[in-house]
C-alpha positions in Angstrom: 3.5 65.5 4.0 3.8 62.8 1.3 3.6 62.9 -2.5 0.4 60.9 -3.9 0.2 59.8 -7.6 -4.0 60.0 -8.5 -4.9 58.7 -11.9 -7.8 58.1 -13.1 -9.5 56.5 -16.6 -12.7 58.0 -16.9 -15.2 55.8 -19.2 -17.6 58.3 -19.9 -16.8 60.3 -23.1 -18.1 64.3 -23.1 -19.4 64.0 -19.0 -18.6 67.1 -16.9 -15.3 65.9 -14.6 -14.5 69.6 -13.9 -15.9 68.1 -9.9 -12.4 65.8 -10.0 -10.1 68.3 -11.5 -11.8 70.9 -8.8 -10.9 68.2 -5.8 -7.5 67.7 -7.3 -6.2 71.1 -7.7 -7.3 71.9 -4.0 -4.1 70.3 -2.6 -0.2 71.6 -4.3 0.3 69.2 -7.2 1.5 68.9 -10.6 -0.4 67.4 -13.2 2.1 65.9 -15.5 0.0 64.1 -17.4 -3.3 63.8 -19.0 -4.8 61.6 -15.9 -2.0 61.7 -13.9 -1.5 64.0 -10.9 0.8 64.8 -8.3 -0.2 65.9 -4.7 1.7 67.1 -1.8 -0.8 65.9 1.3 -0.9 64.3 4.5 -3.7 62.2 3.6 -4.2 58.9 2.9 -4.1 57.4 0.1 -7.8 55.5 1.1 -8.8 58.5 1.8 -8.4 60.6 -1.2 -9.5 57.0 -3.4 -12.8 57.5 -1.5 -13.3 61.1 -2.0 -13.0 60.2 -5.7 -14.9 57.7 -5.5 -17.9 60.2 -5.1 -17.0 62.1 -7.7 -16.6 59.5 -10.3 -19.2 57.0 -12.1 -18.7 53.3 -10.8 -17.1 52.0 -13.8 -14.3 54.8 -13.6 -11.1 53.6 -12.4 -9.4 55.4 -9.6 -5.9 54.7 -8.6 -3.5 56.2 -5.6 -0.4 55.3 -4.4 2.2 57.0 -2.2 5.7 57.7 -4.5 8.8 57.3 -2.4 12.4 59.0 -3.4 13.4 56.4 -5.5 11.6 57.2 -9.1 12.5 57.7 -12.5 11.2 59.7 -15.4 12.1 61.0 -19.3 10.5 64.5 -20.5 8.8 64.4 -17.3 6.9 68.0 -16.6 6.6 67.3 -12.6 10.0 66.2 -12.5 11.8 69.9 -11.5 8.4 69.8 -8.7 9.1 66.6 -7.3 12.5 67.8 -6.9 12.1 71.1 -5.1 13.4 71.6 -1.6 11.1 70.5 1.1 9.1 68.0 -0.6 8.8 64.4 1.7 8.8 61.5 0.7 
């Protein structure tokens, strides 16, 4: 498994996302932030951009990237879950 940062800036004020936060929550995460969410997966990170993709309007901005062991954070909710035994980097 490897931790995935998804965030997202959605440009469409009062539209239904509840399809993204649906697809999101499906995998063990932590959402630590307004747009910014943490998942535990063995999937790509192409591979979860383009299943956003579909669930997004085409001027919303998607971005993934795997997060390795070295990170750093203040006041940071996902912090404790990033650190719990088992998690791969």
């Amino acid at each position: 498994m490897s931790i995935v940062l998804v965030t997202y800036d959605l440009k469409q004020p009062g539209r239904d996302y509840a399809p993204v936060h649906r697809y999101l929550r499906a995998y063990t995460h932590c959402k630590g932030l307004e747009s910014v969410w943490l998942l535990d997966t063995q999937r790509s990170t192409s591979d979860i951009r383009d299943d956003l993709k579909q669930l997004v309007d085409s001027n919303d901005v998607v971005f993934v990237a795997k997060i390795q062991r070295d990170w750093a954070a203040s006041n940071y909710s996902c912090g404790s879950w990033l650190n719990e035994k088992g998690r791969n980097f």
